[in-house]
N, C-alpha and C positions, 0 to 999 in steps of 0.2 A: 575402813572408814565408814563411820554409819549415816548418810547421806541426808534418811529422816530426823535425824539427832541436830544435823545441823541447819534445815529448811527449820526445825523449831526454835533451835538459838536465832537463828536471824528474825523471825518473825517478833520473840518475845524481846528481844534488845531494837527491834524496828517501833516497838511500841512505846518504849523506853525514852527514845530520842525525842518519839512524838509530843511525850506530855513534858520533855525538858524544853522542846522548844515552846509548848505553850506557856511554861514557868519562865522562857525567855523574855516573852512580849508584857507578860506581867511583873518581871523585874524591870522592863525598860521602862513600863508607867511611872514605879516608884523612884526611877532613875532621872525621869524627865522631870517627874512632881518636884523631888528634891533641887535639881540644879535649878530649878527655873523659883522654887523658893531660895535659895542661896543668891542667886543674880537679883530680885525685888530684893530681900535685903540688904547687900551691896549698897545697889542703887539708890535706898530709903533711905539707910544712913547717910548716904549723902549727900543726899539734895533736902533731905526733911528730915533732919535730928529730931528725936523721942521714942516715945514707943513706938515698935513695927507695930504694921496692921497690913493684911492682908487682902485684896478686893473681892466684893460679893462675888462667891462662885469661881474662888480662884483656881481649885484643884480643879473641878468638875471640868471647867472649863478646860485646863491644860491635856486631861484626860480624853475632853473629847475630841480636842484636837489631834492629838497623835492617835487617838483610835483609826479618825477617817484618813489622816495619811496612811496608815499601815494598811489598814483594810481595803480602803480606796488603792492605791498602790497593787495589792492582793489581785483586787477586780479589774481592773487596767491591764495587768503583767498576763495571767491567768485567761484574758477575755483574748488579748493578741495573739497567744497562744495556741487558743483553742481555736482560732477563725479559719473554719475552711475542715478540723479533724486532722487525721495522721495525714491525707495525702496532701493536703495544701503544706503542710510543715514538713514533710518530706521533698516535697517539690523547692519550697525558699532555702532548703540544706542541698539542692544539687541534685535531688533523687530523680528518677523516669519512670514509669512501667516499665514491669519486665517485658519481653519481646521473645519469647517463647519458641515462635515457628523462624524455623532455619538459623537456628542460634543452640549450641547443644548444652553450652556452659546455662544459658539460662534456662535452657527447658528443663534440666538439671536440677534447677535451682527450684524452679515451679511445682517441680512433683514433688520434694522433699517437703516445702510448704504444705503442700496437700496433704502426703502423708502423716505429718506433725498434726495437721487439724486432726483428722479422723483417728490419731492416737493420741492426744490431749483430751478428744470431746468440745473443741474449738470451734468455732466457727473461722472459714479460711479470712486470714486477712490478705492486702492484697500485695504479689510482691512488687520489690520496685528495685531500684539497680542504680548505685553510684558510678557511675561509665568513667569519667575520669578521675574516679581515685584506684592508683596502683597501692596503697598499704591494706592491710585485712581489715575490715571493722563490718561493722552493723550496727542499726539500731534498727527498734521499735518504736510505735509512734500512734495517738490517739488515745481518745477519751474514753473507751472501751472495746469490745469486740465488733462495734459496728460498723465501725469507722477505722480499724488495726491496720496499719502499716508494717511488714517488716521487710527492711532493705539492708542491702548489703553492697560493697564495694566489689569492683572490676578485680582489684585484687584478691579479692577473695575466692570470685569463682574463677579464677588463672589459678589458684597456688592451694586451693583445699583440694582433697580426696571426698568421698561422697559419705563417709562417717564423717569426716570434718565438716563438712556442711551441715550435718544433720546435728551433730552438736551444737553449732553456731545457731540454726534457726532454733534449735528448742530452747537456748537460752533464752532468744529475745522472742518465745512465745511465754516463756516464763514471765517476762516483763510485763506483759498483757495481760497472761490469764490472774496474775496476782495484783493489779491496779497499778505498778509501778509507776506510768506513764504519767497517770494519772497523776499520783498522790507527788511524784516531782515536779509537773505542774507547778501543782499549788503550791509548794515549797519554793521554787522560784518565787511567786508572786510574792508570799510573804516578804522574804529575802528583798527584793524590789520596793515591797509597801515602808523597809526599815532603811532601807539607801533613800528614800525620798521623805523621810525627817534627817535625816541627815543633810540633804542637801538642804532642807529647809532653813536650817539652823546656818547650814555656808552660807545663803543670801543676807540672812540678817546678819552675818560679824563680818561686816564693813568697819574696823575702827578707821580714827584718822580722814574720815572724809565729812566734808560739810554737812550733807544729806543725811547724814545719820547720827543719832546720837550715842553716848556712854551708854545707855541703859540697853538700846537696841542690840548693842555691839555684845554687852554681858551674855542677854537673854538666846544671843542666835550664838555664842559661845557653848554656852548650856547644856542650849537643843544639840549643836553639834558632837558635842563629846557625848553626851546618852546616846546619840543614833548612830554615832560612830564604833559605839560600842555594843550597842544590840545588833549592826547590821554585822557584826564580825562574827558575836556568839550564834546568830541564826545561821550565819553563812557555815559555820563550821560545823551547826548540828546539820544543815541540808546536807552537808557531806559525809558525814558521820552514816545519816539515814541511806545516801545512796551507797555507802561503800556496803549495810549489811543488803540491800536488795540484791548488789550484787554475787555476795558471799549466797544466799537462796537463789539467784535466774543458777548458778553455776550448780550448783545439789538439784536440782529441778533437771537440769539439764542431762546432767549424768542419772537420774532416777530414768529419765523417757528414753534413751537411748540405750541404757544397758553400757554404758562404753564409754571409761575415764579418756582412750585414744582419741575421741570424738572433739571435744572441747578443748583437751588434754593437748592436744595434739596443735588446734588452732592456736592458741595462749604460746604455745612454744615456737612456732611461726611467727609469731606476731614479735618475742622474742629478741628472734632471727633477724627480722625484718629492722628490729631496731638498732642491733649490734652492727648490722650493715647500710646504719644511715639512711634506711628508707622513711622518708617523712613521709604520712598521709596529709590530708585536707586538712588545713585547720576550722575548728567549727568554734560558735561561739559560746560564749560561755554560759548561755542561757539552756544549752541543746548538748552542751557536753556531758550531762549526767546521764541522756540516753545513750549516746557509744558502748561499745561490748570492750572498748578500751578508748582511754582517755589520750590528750595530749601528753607527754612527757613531760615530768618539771625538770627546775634546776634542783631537785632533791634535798632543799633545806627542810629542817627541821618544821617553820613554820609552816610554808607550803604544804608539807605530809598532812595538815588539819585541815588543810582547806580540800585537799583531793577528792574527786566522786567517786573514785575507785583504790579499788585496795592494789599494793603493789604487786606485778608480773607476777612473781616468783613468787611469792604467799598465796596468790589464787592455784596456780603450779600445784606447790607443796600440800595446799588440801585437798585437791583432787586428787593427784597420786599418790598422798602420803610418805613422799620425798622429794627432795629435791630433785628437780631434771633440766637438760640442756637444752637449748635451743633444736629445733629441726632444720633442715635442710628443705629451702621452696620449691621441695619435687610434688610431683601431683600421681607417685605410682599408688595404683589402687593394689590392694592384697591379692593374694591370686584367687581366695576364695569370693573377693569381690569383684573381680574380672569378666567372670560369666553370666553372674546374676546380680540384679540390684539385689542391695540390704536394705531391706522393713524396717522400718522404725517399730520395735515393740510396743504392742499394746499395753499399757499399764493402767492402774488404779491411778487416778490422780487427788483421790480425796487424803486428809490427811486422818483418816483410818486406815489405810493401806498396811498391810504386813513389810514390815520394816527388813532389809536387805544390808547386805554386806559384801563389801570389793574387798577380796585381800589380793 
């Protein structure tokens, strides 16, 4: 499996998504233009039989209204976000500082961090610790490396081996060192800027009530079905874009480690974990794109478009190039790893790197 072959598919179909979602918000203009010209006609012919006519500045107008909801919404969603960096949004999801001294599992977890900066070329972010979640997960978190959060679940340092952890942290240093964090941010925000013309549009279609009239009632119609319908296509490209980040933090990962068992091995626990009914935390939907795994759906068809993550067993099946089974939540380390820590390998991280192969 050729690891760089696929850190380049994701990046170029990452770009892909990007300029379909900007084709999104620019159909949603002509989407809004259009209903909100069908509703003044409607309403013209009704009340004022002859020729339509349209009022001074009426596109300009509808345009720049849903600009600054969408955008405004952007900067809102995106500003709430960002308040505070990784560790204040790690903090409002539950997270702590790691705690290091007389704790083996996290001093554990501290130097594999370590190790990951100074074989990435990383600056250390800092770690932090989900103390009562028993399922495996992590995320990453923050605006860039200045500010990088990455944390991990109780479950995870109970139930990984010390290549399983170093798989886990090199994904979500993956998320960081390639802006992930970031660029899902502002994906949310957009996503948010397209739910609040939509809601716009639900305030105005009051029919049936005194306070309002038929015209009002068309026009917040309108706006509703166009923003109902942009916030669905955005929603679905935001997910589109996080399931390939994800498909690259996983090729990244196995590139710095040297070792499909590393991640390989997490993913199949993780598995485990849910064949045997283990719920983790639930997080919300705003923060679910960072998890190293997602909540579980009811697996309908439409849901699968909405996911931020690609399924189990297809993340599985490209890292090892088969299919494989769940693991068992034992924590024996190898015997070759019994004696000595294992090093995270140094690697190139540029993508001129001499391109590599697992068989």
């Amino acid at each position: 499996m050729r690891f760089f072959e696929f850190q380049r598919d994701a990046r170029g179909e990452t770009r892909r998504l990007l300029l379909a979602f900007g084709l999104t918000v620019v159909l949603l203009l002509v989407a809004v233009n259009a209903a909100l010209a069908l509703a003044w006609g409607l309403t013209w012919g009704f009340w004022m039989p002859g020729e339509l006519g349209f009022p001074r500045h009426f596109f300009a107008v509808n345009t720049g209204v849903t600009l600054l909801f969408v955008l405004g919404g952007w900067w809102v969603e995106t500003s709430r976000l960002a308040d505070g960096g990784g560790p204040r949004l790690a903090e409002q999801m539950g997270a702590r500082a790691a705690r290091p001294s007389g704790d083996f599992d996290e001093q554990r977890f501290c130097n594999i961090v370590e190790e990951m900066a100074i074989s990435s070329g990383m600056k250390r972010p800092q770690p932090m610790v989900l103390a009562r979640d028993q399922g495996i997960n992590a995320f990453a978190a923050g605006w860039d490396e200045d500010d990088a959060v990455v944390a991990v679940t109780q479950g995870a340092l109970m139930h990984l081996t010390r290549e399983e952890l170093q798989g886990l942290v090199a994904h979500e240093f993956s998320h960081i060192g390639e802006g992930d964090t970031r660029l899902n941010m502002r994906l949310v925000g957009m996503v948010f800027g397209l739910e609040m013309l939509f809601r716009m549009g639900q305030d105005l279609f009051q029919p049936d009530t005194r306070d309002r009239r038929t015209a009002a009632a068309l026009i917040g119609l309108a706006v509703m079905a166009a923003g109902w319908l942009g916030w669905l296509a955005g929603h679905a490209l935001q997910a589109a874009v996080s399931r390939q980040r994800e498909y690259l933090a996983d090729a990244r990962a196995v590139q710095w480690t040297r070792s499909r068992d590393g991640l390989g091995g997490v993913l199949r626990k993780v598995l485990n974990q849910r064949r045997e009914g283990v719920v983790a935390q639930r997080a919300g939907s705003s923060v679910q794109h960072m998890l190293l795994v997602a909540n579980q759906g009811t697996g309908s068809q439409t849901e699968h478009w909405l996911d931020s993550h690609p399924p189990l067993a297809l993340r599985i099946r490209r890292i090892y190039g088969r299919d494989m089974g769940p693991l068992p939540l034992l924590r024996e380390e190898p015997e070759s790893a019994a004696t000595t820590a294992t090093p995270v390998a140094a690697t190139t991280t540029g993508d001129n790197a001499a391109g590599w192969t697992l068989s």
